[in-house]
N, C-alpha and C positions, 0 to 999 in steps of 0.2 A: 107740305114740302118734305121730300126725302132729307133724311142724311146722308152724306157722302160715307165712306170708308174712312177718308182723310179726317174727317172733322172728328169722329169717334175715336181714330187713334190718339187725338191731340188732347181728347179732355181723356182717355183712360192715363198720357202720360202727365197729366197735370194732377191727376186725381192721386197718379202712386209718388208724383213728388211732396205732395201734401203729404202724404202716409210716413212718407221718409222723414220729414221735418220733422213731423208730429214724434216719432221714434226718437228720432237724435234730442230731440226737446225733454224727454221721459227721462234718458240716458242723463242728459244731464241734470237734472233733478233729484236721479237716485245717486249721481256721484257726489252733488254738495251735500246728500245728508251723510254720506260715509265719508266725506273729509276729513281731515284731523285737524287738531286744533291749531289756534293759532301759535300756540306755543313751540307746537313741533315743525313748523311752517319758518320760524327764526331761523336767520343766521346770525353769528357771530367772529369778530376777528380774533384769535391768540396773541399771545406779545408777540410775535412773529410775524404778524401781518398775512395769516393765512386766513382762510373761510373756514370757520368751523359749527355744527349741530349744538356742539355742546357751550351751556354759560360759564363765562371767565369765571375763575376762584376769586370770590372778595377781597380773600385775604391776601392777595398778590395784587392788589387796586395799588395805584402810587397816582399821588394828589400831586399834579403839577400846578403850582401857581400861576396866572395868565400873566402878568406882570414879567416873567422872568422868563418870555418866548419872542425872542426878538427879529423882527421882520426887519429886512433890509440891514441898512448900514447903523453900524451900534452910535451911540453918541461918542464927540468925542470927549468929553471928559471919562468916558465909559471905558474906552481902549485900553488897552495896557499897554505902555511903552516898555521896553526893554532897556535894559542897560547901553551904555557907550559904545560904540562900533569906532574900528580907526579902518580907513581904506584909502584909495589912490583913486582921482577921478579919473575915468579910463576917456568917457565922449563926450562933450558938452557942447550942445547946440547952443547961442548966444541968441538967436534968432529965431529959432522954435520956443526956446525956454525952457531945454530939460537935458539931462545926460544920464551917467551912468556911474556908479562907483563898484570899484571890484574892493571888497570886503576884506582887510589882510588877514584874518582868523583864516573865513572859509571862503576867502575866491570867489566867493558868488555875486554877482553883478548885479546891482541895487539901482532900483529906476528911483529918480529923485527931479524933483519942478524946480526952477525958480521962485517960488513963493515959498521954496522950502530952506533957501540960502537965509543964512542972518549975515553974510557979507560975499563981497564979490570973488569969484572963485575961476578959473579957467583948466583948461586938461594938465594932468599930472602932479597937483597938490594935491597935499597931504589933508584930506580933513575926519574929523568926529563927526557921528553921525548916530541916531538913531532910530531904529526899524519900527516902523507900523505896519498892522496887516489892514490890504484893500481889497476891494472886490477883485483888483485884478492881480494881484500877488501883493510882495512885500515892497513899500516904498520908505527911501532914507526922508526922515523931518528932523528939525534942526541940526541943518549941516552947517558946520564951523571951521573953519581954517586952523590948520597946527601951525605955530610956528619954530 
């Protein structure tokens, strides 16, 4: 049986893509043995938070203790309360259960709960009050009436 034309072109191109594999296969062989080491292969971050070649200094190491990295909300004996605040309840929803006191120092308008009350309060009295910080800003706890 003859060969066609067709049939001879199809295995010379199967033959030179062998050839090519086989090259690219060599190629890479001789580039893993001129690799560099694993050492020049690292990266590293700087105190900065960049990408860097070069190893941090030792001597600039700072040992953070795991104990004193705190996820989420601190305990609350953790917190620091601040001193006495005096302010003017400016909104107090009786129905929602929360309002607002404007701070007499700095004017600043303090979100505060009902569970934060030690007695019954309505808009425009005088009370004390002290600042906690929360996830969602600063909130008045133990708010007390002047009289």
């Amino acid at each position: 049986m003859a060969e066609t034309w067709n049939k001879k072109e199809r295995e010379k191109k199967r033959d030179q893509q062998k050839k090519q594999k086989a090259e690219r296969k060599l190629e890479r062989k001789e580039k893993a043995k001129e690799s560099k080491s694993a050492d020049s292969m690292m990266a590293y971050i700087d105190e900065n938070g960049n990408l860097t070649d070069t190893p941090p200094d030792p001597k600039k190491k700072e040992i953070i203790n795991a104990e004193d990295i705190e996820i989420g909300i601190p305990k609350l004996e953790d917190r620091v309360k601040a001193a006495m605040h005096k302010g003017v309840i400016t909104f107090y929803n009786t129905a929602k259960g929360f309002g607002f006191i404007k701070d007499r120092n700095t004017q600043q308008s303090i979100f505060f709960h009902t569970n934060a009350l030690e007695e019954p309060v309505k808009e425009q009295d005088k009370v004390s009050f002290e600042i906690e910080r929360t996830p969602k800003g600063p909130a008045a706890i133990n708010v007390k009436l002047l009289r």
